[in-house]
C-alpha positions as CSV (number, residue, x, y, z in Angstrom):
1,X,0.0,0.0,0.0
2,X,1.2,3.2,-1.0
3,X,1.0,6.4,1.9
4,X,0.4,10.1,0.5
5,X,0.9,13.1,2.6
6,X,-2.5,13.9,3.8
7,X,-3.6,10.4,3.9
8,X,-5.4,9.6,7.8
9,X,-5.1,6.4,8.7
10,X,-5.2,3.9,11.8
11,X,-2.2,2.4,13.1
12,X,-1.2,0.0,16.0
13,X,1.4,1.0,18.3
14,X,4.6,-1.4,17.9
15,X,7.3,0.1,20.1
16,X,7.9,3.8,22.5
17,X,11.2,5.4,22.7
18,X,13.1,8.4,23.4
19,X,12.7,9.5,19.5
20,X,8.9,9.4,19.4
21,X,6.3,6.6,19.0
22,X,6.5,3.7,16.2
23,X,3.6,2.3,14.7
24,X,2.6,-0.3,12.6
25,X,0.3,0.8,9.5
26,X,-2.3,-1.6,7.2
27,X,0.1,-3.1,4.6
28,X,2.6,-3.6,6.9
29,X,4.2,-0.5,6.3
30,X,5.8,1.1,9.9
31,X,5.8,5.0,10.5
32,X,7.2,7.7,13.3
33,X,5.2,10.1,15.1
34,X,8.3,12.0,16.2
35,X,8.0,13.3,20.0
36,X,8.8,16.4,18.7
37,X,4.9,16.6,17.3
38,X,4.1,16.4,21.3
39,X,5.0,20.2,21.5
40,X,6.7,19.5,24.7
41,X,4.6,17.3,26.5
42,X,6.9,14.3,25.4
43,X,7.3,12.7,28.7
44,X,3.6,12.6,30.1
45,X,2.2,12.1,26.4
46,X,4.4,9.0,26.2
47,X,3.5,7.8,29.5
48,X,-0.6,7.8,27.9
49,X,-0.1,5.1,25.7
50,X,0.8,1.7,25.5
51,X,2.1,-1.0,22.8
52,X,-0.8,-2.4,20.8
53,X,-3.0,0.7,21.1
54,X,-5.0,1.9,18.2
55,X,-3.9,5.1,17.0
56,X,-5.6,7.7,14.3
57,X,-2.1,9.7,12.5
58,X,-1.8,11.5,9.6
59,X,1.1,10.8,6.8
60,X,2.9,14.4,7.2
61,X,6.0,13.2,4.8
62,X,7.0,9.8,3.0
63,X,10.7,10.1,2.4
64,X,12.1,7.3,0.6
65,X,9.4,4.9,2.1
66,X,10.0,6.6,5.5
67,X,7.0,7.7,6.8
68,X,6.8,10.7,9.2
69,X,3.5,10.6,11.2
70,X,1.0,12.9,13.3
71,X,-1.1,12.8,15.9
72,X,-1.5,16.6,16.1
73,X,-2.4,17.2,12.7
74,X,-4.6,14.7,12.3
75,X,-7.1,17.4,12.1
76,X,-5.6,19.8,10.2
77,X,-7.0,21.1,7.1
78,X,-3.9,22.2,5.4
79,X,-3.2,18.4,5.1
80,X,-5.8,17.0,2.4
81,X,-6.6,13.6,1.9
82,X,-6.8,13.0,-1.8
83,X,-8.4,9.5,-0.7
84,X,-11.5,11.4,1.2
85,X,-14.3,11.8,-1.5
86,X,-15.4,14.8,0.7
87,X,-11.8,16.8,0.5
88,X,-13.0,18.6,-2.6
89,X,-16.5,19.0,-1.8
90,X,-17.6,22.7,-1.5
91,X,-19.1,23.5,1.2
92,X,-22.3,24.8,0.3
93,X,-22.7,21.1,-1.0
94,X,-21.7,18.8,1.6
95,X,-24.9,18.6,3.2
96,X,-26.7,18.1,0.0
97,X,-23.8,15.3,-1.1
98,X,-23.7,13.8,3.1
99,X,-27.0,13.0,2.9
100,X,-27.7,11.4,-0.4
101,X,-24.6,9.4,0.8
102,X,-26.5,8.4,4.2
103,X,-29.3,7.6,1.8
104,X,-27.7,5.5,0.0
105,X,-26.4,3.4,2.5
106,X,-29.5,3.1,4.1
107,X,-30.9,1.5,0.6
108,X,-27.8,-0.6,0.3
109,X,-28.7,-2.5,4.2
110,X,-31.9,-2.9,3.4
111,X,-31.6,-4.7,0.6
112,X,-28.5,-6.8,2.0
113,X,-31.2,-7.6,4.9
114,X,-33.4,-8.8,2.4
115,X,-30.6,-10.6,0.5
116,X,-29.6,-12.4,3.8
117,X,-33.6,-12.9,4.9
118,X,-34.1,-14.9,1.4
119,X,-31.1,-17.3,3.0
């Protein structure tokens, strides 16, 4: 699996160290969240989480396959997801576009409940 910058995803802590916290991505793929992105609360922030926690990071760089993760940014809306159908959806029309979307999934149950009723 290839990362972009931009790209949120959910990762798995697989080790904590002085330099930051390691995680293992889907694809096996491995990224840093360096402790720098802790602005300073390194030592209690580290203290917060364990190996084999679920974490939500953003891919802030992807040098040579090395992939420099946040937890701090994960939010940020300077960092677009080109995978996120909604990242170029004005705004005026993301109600209009959320809820045919919700509508649509709503069809798409009901008929796998009638697909799984027929079994």
């Amino acid at each position: 699996m290839k990362y972009e910058v931009g790209q949120r995803v959910t990762g798995v802590i697989n080790n904590i160290t002085d330099l930051g916290i390691f995680l293992t991505l889907p694809g096996h793929k491995s990224g840093l969240i360096h402790h720098k992105d802790f602005d300073g609360n390194w030592l209690r922030e580290r203290n917060q989480h364990r190996v084999g926690d679920e974490l939500r990071v953003v891919v802030v760089h992807n040098y040579k396959g090395r992939l420099g993760l946040s937890l701090a940014r994960v939010n940020d809306p300077d960092l677009i997801d080109h995978r996120n159908r909604f990242s170029k959806v004005k705004e005026q029309d993301f109600s209009k576009i959320l809820n045919q979307t919700a509508a649509d999934a709503k069809a798409e149950i009901k008929q796998l409940k009638q697909v799984l009723a027929e079994d």
